[in-house]
PDB file of N, CA, C and O in Angstrom:
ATOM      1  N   UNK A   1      -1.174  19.256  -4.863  1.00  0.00           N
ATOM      2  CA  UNK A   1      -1.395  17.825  -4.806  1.00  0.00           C
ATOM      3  C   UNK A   1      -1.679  17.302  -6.205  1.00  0.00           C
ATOM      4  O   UNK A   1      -2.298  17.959  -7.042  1.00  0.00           O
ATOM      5  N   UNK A   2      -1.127  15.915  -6.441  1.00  0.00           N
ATOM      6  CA  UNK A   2      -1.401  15.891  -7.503  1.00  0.00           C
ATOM      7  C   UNK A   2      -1.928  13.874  -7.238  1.00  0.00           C
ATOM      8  O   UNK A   2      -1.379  13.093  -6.460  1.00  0.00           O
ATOM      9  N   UNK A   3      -3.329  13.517  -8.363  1.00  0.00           N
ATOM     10  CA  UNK A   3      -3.837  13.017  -7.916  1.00  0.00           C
ATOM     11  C   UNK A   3      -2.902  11.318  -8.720  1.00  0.00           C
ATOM     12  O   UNK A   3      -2.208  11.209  -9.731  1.00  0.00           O
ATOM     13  N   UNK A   4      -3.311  10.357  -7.752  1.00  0.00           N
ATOM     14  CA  UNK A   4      -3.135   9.142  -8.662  1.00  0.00           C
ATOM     15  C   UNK A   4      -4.022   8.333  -9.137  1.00  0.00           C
ATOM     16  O   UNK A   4      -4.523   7.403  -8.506  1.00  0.00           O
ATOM     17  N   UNK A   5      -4.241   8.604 -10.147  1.00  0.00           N
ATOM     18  CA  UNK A   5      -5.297   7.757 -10.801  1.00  0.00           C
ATOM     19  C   UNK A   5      -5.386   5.932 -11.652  1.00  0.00           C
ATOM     20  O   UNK A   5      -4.673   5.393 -12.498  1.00  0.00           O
ATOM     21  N   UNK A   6      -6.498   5.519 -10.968  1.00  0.00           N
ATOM     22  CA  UNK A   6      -7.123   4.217 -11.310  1.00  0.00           C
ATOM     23  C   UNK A   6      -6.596   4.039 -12.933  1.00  0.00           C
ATOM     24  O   UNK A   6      -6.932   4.861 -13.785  1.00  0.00           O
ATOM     25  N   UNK A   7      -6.055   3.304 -13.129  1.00  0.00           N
ATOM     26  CA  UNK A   7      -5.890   2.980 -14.563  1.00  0.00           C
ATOM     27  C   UNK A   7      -6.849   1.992 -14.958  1.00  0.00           C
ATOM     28  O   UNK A   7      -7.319   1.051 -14.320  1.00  0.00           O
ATOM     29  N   UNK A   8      -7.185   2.643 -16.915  1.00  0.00           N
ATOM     30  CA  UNK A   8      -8.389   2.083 -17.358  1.00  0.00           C
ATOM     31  C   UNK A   8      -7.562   0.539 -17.285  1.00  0.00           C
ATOM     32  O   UNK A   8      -6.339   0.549 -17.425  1.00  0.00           O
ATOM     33  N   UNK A   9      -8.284  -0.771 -17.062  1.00  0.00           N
ATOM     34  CA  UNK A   9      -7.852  -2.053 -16.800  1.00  0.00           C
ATOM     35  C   UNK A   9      -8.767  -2.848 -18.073  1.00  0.00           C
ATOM     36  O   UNK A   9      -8.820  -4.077 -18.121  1.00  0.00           O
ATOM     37  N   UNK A  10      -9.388  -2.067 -18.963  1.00  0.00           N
ATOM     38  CA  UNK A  10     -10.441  -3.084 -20.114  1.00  0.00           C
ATOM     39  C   UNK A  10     -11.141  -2.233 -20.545  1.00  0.00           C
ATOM     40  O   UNK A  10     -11.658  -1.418 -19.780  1.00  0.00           O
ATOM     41  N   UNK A  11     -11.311  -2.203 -21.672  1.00  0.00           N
ATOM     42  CA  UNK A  11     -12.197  -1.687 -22.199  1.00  0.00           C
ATOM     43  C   UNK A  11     -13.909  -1.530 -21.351  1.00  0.00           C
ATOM     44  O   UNK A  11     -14.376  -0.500 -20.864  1.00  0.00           O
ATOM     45  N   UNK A  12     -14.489  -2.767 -21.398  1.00  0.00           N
ATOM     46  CA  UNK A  12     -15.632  -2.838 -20.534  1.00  0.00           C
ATOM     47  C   UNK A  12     -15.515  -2.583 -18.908  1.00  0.00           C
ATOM     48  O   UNK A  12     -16.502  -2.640 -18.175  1.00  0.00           O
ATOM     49  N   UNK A  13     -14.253  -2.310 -18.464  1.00  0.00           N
ATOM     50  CA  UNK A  13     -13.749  -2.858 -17.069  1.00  0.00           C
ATOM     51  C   UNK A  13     -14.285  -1.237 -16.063  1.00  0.00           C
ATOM     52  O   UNK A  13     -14.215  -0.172 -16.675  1.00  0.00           O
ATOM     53  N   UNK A  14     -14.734  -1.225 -14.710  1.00  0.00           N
ATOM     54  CA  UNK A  14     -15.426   0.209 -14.771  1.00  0.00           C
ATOM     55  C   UNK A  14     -14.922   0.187 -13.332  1.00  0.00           C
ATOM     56  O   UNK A  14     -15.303   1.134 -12.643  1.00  0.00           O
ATOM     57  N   UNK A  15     -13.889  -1.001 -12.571  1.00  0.00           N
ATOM     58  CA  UNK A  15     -14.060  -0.907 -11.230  1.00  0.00           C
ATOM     59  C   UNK A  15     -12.836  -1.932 -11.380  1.00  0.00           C
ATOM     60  O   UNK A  15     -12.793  -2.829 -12.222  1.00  0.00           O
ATOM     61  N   UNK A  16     -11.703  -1.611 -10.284  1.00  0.00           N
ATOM     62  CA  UNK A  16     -10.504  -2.616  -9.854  1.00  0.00           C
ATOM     63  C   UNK A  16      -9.943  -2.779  -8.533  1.00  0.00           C
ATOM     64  O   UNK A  16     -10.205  -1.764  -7.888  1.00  0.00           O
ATOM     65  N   UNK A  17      -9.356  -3.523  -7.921  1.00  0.00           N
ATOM     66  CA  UNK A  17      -9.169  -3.819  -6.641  1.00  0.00           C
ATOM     67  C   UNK A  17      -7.733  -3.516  -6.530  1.00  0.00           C
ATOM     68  O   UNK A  17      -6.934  -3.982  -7.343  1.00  0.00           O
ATOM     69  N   UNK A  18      -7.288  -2.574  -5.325  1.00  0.00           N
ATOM     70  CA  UNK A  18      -5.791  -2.100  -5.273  1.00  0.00           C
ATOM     71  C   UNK A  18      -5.296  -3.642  -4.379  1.00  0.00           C
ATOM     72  O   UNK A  18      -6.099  -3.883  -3.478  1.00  0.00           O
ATOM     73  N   UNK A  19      -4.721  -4.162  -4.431  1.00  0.00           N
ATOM     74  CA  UNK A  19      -4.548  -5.599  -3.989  1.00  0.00           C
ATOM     75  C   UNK A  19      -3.106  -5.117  -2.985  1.00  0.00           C
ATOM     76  O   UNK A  19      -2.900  -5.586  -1.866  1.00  0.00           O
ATOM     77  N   UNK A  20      -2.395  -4.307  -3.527  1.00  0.00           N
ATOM     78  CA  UNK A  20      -1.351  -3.292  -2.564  1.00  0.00           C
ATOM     79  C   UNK A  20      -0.861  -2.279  -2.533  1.00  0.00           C
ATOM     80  O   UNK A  20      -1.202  -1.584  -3.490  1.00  0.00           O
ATOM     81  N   UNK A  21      -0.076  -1.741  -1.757  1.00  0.00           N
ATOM     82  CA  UNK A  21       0.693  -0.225  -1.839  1.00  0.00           C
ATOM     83  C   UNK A  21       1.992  -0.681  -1.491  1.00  0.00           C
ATOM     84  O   UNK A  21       2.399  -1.461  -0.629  1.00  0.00           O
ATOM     85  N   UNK A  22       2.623   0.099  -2.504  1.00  0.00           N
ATOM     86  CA  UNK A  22       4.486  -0.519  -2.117  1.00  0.00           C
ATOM     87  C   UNK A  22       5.089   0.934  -1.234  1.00  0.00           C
ATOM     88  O   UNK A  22       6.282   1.236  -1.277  1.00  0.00           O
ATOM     89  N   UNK A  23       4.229   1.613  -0.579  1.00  0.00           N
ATOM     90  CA  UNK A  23       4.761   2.656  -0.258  1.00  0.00           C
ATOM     91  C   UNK A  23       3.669   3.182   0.686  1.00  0.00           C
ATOM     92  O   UNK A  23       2.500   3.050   0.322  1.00  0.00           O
ATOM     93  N   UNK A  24       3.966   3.823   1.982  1.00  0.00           N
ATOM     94  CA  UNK A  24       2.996   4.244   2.899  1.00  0.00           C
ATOM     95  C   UNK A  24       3.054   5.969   2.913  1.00  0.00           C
ATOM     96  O   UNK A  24       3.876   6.625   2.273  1.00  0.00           O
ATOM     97  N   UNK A  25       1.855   6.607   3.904  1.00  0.00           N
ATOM     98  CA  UNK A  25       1.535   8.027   3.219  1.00  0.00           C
ATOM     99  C   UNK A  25       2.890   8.559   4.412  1.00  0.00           C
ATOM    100  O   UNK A  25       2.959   8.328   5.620  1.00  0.00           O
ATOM    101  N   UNK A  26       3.587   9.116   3.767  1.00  0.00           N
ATOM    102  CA  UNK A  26       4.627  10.146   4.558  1.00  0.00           C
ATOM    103  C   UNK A  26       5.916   9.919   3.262  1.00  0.00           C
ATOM    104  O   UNK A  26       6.594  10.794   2.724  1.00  0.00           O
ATOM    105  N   UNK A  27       5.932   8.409   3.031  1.00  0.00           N
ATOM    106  CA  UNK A  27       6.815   8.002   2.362  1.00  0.00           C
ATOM    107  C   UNK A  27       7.278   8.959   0.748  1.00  0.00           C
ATOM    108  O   UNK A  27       6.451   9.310  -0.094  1.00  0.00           O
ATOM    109  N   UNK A  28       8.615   9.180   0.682  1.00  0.00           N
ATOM    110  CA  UNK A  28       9.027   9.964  -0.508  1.00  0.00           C
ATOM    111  C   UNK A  28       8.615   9.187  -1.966  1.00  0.00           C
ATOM    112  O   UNK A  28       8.765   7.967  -2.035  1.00  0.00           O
ATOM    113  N   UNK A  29       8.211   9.774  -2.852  1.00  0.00           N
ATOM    114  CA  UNK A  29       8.243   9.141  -4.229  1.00  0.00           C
ATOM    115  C   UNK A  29       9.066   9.697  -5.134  1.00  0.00           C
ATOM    116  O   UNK A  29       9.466  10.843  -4.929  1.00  0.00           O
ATOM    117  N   UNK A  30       9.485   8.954  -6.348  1.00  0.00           N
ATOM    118  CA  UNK A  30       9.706   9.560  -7.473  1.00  0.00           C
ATOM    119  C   UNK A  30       8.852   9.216  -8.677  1.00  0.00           C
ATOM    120  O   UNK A  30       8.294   8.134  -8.860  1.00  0.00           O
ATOM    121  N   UNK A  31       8.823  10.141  -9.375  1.00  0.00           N
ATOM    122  CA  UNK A  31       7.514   9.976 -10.743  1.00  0.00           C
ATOM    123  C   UNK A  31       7.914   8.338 -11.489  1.00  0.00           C
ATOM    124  O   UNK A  31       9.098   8.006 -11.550  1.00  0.00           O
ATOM    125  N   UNK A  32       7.140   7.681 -11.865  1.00  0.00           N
ATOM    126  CA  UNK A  32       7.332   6.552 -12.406  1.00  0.00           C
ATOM    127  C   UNK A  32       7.852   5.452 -11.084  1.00  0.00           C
ATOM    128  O   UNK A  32       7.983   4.252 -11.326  1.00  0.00           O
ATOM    129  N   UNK A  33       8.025   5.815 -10.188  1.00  0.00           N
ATOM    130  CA  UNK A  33       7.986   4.583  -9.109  1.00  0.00           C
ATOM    131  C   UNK A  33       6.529   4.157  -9.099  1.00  0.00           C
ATOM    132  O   UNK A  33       5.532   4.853  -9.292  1.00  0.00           O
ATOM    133  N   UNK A  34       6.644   2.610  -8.781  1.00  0.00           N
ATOM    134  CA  UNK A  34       5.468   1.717  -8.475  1.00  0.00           C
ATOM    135  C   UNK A  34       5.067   2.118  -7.168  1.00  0.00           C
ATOM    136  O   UNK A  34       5.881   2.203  -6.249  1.00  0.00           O
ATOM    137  N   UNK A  35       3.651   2.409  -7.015  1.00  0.00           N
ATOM    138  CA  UNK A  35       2.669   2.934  -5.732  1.00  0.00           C
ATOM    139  C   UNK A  35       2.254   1.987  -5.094  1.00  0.00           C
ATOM    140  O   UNK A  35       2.507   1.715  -3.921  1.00  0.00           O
ATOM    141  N   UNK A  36       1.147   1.051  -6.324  1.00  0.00           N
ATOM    142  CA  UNK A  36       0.333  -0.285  -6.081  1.00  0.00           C
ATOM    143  C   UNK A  36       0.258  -0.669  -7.256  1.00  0.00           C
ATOM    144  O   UNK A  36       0.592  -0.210  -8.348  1.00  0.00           O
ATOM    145  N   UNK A  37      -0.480  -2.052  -6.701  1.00  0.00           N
ATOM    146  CA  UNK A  37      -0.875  -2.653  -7.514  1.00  0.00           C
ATOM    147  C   UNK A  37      -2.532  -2.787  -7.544  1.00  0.00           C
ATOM    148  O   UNK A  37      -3.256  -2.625  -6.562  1.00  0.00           O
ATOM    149  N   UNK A  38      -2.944  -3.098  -8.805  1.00  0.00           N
ATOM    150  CA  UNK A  38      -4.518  -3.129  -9.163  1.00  0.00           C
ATOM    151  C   UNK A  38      -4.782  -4.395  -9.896  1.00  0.00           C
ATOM    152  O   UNK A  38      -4.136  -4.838 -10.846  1.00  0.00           O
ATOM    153  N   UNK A  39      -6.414  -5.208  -8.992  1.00  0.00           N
ATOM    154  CA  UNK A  39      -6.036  -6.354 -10.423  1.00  0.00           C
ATOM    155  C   UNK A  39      -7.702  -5.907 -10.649  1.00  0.00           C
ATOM    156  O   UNK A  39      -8.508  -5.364  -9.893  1.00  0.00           O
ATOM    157  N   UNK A  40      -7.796  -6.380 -11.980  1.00  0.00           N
ATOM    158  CA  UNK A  40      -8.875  -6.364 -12.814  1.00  0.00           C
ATOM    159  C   UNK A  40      -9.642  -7.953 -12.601  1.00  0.00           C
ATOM    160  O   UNK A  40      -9.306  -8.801 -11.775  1.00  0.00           O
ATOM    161  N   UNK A  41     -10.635  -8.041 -13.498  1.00  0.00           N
ATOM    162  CA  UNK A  41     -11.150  -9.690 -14.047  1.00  0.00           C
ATOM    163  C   UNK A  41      -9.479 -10.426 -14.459  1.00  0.00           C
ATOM    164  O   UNK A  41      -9.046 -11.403 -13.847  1.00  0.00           O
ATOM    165  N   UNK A  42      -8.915  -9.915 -15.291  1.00  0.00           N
ATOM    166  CA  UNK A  42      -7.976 -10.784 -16.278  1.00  0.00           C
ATOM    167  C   UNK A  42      -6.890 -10.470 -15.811  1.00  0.00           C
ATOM    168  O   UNK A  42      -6.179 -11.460 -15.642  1.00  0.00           O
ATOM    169  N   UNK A  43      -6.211  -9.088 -15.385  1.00  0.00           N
ATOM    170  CA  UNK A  43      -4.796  -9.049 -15.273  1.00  0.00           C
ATOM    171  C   UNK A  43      -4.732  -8.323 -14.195  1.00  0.00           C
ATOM    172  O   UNK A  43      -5.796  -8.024 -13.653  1.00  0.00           O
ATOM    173  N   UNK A  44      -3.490  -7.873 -13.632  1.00  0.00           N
ATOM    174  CA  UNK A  44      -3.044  -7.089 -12.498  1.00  0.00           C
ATOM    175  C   UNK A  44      -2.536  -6.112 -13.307  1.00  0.00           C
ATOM    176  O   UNK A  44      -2.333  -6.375 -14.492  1.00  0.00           O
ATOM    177  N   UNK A  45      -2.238  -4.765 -12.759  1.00  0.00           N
ATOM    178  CA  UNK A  45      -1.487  -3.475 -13.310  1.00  0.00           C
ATOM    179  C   UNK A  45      -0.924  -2.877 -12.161  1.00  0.00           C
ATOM    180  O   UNK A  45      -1.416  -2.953 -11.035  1.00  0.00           O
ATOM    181  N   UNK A  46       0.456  -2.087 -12.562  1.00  0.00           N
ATOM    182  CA  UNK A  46       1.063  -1.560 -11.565  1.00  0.00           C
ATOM    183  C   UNK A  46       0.526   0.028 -11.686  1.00  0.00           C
ATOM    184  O   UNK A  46       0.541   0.561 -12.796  1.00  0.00           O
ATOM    185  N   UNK A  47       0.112   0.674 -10.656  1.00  0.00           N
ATOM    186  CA  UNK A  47       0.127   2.169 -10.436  1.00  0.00           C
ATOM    187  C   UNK A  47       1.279   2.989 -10.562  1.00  0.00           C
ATOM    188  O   UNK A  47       1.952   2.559  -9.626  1.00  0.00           O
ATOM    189  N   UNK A  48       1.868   3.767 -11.025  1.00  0.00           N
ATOM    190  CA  UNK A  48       2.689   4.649 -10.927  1.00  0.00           C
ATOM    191  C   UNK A  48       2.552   6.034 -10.162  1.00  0.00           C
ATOM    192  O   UNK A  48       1.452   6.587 -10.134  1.00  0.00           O
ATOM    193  N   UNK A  49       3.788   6.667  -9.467  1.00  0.00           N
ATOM    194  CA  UNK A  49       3.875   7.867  -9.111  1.00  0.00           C
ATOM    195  C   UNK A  49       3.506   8.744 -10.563  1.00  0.00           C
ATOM    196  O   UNK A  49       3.955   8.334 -11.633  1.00  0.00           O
ATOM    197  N   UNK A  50       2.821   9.737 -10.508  1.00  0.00           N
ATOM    198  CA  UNK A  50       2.463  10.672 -11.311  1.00  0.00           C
ATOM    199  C   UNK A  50       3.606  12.170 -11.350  1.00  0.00           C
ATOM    200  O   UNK A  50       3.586  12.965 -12.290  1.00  0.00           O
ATOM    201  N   UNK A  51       4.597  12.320 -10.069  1.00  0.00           N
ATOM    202  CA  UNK A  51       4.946  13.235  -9.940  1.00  0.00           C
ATOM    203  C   UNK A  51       5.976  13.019  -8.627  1.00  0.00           C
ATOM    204  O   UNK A  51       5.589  12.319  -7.691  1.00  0.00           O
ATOM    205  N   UNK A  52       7.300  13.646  -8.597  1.00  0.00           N
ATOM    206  CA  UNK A  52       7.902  13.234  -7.416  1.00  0.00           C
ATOM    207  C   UNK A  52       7.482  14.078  -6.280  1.00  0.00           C
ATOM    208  O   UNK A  52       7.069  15.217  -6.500  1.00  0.00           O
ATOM    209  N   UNK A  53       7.572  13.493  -4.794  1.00  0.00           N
ATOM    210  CA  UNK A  53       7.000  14.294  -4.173  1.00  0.00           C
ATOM    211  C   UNK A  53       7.200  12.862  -3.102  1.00  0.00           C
ATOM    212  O   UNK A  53       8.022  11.951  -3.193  1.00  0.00           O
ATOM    213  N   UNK A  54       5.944  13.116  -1.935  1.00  0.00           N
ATOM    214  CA  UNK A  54       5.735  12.850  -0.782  1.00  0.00           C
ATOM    215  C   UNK A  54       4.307  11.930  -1.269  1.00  0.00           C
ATOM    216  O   UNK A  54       3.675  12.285  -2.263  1.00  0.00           O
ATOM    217  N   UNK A  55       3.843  10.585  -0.359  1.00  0.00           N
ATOM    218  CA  UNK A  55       2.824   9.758  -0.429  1.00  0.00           C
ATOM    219  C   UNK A  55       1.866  10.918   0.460  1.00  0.00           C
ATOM    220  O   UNK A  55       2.136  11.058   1.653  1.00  0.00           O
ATOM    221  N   UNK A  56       0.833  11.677  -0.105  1.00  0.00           N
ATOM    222  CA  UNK A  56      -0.226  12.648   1.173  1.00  0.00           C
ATOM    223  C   UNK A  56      -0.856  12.100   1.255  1.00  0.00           C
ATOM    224  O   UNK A  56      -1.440  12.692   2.163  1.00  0.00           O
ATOM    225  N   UNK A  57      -1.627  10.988   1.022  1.00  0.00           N
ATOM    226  CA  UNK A  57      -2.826  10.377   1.195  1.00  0.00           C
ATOM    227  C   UNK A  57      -3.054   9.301   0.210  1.00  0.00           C
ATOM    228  O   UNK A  57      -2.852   9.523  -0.984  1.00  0.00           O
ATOM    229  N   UNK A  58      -3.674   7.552   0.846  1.00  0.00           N
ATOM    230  CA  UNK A  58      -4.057   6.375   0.207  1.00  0.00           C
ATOM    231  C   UNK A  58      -5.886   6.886   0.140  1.00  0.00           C
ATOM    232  O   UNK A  58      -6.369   7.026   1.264  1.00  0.00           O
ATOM    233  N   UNK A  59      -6.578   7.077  -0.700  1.00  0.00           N
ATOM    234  CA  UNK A  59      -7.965   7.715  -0.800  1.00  0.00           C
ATOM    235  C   UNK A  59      -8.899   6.037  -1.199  1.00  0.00           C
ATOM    236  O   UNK A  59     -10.130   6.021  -1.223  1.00  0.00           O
ATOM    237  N   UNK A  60      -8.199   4.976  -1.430  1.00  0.00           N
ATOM    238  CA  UNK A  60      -8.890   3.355  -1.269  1.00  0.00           C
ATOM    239  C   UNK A  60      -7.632   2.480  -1.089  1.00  0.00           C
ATOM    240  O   UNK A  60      -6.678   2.247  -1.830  1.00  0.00           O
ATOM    241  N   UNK A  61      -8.021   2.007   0.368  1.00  0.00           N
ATOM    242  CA  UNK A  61      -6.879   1.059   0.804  1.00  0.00           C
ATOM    243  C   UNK A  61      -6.766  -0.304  -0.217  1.00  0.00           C
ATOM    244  O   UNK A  61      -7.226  -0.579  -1.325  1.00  0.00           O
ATOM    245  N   UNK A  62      -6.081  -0.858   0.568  1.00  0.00           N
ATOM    246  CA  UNK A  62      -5.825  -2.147  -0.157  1.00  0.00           C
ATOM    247  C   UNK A  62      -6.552  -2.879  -0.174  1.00  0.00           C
ATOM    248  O   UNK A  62      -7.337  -2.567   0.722  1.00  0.00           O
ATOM    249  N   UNK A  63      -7.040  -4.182  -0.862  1.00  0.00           N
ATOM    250  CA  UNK A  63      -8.201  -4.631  -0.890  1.00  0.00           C
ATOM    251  C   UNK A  63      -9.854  -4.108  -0.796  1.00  0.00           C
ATOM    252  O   UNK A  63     -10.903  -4.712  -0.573  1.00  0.00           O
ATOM    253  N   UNK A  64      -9.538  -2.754  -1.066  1.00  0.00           N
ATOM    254  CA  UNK A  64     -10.741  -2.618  -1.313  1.00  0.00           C
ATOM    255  C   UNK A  64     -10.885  -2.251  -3.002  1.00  0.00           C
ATOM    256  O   UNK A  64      -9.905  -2.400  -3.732  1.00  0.00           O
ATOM    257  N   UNK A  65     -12.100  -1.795  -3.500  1.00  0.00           N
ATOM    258  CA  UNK A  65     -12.080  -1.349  -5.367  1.00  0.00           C
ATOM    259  C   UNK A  65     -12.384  -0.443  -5.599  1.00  0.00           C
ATOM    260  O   UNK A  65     -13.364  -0.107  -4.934  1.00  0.00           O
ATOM    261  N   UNK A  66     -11.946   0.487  -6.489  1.00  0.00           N
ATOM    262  CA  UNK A  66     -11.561   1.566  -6.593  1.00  0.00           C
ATOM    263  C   UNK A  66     -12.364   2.122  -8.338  1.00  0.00           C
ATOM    264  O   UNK A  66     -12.316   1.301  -9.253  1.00  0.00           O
ATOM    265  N   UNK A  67     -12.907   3.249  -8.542  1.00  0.00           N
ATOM    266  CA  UNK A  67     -13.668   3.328  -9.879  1.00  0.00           C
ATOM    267  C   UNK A  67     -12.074   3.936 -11.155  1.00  0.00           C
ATOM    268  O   UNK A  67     -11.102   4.690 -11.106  1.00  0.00           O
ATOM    269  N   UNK A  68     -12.745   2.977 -12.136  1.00  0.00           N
ATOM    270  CA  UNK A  68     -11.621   3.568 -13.270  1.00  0.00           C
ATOM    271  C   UNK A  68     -11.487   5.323 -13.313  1.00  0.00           C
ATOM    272  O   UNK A  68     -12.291   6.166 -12.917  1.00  0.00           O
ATOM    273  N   UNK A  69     -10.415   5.453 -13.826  1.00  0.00           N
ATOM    274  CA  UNK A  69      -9.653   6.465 -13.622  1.00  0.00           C
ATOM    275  C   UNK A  69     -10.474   7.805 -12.569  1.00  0.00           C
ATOM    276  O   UNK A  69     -10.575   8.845 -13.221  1.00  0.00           O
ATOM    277  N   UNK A  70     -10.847   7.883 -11.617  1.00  0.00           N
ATOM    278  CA  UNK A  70     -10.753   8.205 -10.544  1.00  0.00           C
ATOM    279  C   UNK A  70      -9.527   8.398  -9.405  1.00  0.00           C
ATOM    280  O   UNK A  70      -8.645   7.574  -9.647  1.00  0.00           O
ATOM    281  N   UNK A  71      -9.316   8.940  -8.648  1.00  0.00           N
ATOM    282  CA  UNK A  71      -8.307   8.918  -7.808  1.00  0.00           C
ATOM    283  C   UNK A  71      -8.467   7.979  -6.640  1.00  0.00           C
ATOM    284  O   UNK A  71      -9.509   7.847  -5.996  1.00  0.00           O
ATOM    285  N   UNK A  72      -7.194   7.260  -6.402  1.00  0.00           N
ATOM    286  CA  UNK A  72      -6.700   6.321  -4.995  1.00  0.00           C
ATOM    287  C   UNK A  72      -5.909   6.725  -4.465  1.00  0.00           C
ATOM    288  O   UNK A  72      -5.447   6.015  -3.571  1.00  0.00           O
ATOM    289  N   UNK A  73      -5.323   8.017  -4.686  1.00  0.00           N
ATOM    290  CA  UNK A  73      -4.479   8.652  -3.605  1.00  0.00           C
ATOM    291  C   UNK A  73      -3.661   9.975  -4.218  1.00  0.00           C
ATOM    292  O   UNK A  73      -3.965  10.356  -5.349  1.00  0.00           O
ATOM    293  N   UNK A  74      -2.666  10.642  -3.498  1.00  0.00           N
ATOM    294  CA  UNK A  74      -2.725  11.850  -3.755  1.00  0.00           C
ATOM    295  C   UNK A  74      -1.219  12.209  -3.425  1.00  0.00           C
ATOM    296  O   UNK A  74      -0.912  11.990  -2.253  1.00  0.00           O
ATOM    297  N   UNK A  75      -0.302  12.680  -4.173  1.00  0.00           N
ATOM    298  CA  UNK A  75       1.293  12.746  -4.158  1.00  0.00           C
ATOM    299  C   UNK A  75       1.465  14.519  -4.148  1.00  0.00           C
ATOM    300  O   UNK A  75       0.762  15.212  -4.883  1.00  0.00           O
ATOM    301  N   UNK A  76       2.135  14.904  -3.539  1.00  0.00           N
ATOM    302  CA  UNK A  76       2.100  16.878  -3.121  1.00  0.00           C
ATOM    303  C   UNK A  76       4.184  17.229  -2.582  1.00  0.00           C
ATOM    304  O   UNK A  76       4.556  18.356  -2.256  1.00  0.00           O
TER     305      UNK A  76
END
């Protein structure tokens, strides 16, 4: 498994909200496909696949917030 991690969103920034998932857990990925999205105070950022593979697990749904670079889900 390999994990997907929270991208740093600010320097000061320590916590971000996945606002969506463009992809549900069963669903195939390829590395550099868009997962979700994250918004910060100031901007939104897209998540990337880390690795091609299979969606195994969303570990913070959507709308909820998620800690910088920590894991929100898990590609195997």
């Amino acid at each position: 498994m390999t994990p997907i991690i929270m991208p740093q969103i600010g320097q000061d920034v320590e916590t971000g909200v996945i606002t969506r998932w463009t992809k549900a857990v069963g669903d195939a990925v390829k590395k550099g496909e868009v997962l979700a999205t994250v918004e910060g105070d100031k901007a939104a950022f897209d998540i990337e696949s880390p690795a091609d593979g299979v969606l195994l697990q969303i570990a913070v749904d959507a709308g909820k917030e998620g800690r910088v670079l920590d894991a929100v889900g898990f590609v195997g």
